[in-house]
C-alpha positions as CSV (number, residue, x, y, z in Angstrom):
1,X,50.1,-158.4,-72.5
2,X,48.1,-162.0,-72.3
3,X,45.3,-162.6,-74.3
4,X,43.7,-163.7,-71.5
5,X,44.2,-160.7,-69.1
6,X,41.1,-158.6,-68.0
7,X,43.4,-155.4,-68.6
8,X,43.9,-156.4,-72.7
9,X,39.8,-157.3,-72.8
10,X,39.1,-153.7,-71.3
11,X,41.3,-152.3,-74.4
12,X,39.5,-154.2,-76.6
13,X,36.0,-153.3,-75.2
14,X,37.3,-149.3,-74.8
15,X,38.1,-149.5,-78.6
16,X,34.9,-151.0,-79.6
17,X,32.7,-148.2,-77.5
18,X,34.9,-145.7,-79.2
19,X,35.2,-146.8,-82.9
20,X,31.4,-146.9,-82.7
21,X,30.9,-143.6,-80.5
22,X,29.0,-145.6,-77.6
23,X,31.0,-144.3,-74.7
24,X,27.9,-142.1,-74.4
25,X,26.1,-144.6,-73.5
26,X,28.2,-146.7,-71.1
27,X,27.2,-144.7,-67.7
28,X,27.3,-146.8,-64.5
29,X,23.2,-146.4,-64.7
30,X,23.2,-147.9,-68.1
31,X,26.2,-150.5,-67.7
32,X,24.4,-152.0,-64.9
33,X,21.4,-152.8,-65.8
34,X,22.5,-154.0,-69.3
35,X,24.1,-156.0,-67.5
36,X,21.3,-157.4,-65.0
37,X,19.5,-157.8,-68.1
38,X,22.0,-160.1,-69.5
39,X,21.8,-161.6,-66.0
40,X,18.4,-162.2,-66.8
41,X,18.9,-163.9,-70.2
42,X,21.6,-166.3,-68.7
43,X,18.7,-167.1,-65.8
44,X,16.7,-168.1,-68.9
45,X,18.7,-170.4,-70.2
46,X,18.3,-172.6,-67.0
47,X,14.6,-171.7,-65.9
48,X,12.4,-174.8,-65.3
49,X,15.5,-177.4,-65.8
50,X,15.9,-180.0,-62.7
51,X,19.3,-179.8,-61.0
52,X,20.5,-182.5,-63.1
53,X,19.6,-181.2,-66.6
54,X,21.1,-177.7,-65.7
55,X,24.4,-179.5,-65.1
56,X,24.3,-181.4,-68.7
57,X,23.4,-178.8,-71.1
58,X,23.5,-179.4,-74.5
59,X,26.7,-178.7,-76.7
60,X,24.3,-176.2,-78.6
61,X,22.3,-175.2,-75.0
62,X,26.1,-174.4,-73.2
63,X,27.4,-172.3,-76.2
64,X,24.1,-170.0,-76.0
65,X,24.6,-170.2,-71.9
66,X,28.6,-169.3,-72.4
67,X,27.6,-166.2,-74.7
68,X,25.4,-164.9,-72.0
69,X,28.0,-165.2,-69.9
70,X,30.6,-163.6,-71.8
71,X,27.9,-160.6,-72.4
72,X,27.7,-160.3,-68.6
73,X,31.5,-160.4,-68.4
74,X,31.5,-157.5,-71.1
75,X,29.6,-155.7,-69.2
76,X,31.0,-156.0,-65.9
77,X,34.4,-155.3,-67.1
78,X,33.0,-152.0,-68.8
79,X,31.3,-151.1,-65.6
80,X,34.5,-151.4,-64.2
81,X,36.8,-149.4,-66.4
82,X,33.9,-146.4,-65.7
83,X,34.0,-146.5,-62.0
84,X,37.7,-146.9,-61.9
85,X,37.6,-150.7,-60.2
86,X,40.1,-153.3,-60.0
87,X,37.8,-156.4,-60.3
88,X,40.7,-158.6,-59.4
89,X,41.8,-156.6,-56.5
90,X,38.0,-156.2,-55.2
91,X,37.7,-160.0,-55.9
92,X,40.2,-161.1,-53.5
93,X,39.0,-158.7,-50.9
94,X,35.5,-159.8,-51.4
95,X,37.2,-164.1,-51.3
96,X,38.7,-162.6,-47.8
97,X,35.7,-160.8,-46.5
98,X,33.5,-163.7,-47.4
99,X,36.1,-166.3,-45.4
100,X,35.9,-164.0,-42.5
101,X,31.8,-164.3,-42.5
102,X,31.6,-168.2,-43.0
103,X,35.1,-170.2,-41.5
104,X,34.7,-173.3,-42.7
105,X,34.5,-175.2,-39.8
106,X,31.3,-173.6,-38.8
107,X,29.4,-173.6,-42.1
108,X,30.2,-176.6,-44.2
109,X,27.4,-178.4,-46.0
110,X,25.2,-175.5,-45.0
111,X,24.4,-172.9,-47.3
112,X,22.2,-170.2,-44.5
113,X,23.5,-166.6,-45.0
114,X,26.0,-165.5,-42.5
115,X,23.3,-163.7,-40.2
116,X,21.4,-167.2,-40.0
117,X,24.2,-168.5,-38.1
118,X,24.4,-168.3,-34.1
């Protein structure tokens, strides 16, 4: 299997709850807001910046900012494996569902949310 597949970064994550006995602790209720929480610390990162310093982070700044997100990836991917989800199934639905609500012809340059629209 890839190294870079979400299936073989489950394994690894499933081990690591279970060599350390913290399955017990990975409910839905506790996977999620662990990770809105890391959510939270990612938001950090970036509160206060202008547009253009958020988009040229230090090398130092971005590695901090990267670990946050791979901590909310973690997460997610746990969540996941508990509730029995495909994320890359439910992603392309999702990708599908949000074509369907904003075609591009009626919507680009303008970020309203689909009920904004006539």
């Amino acid at each position: 299997m890839p190294r870079d597949s979400l299936d073989d970064l489950n394994g690894k994550l499933l081990a690591f709850a279970r060599d350390r006995d913290w399955e017990q602790f990975h409910s839905p209720k506790n996977l999620s807001m662990a990770l809105a929480g890391e959510a939270g610390e990612l938001l950090e990162h970036f509160q206060w910046l202008s547009e253009q310093q958020s988009a040229a982070l230090s090398a130092e700044k971005k590695d901090q900012v990267a670990l946050e997100m791979a901590d909310i990836l973690i997460y997610l991917i746990r969540l996941a494996e508990r509730l029995d989800v495909d994320l890359i199934d439910v992603a392309y639905r999702k990708i599908a569902v949000n074509q369907a609500r904003y075609p591009a012809d009626r919507v680009r340059g303008d970020a309203r949310r689909a009920e904004e629209y006539d």
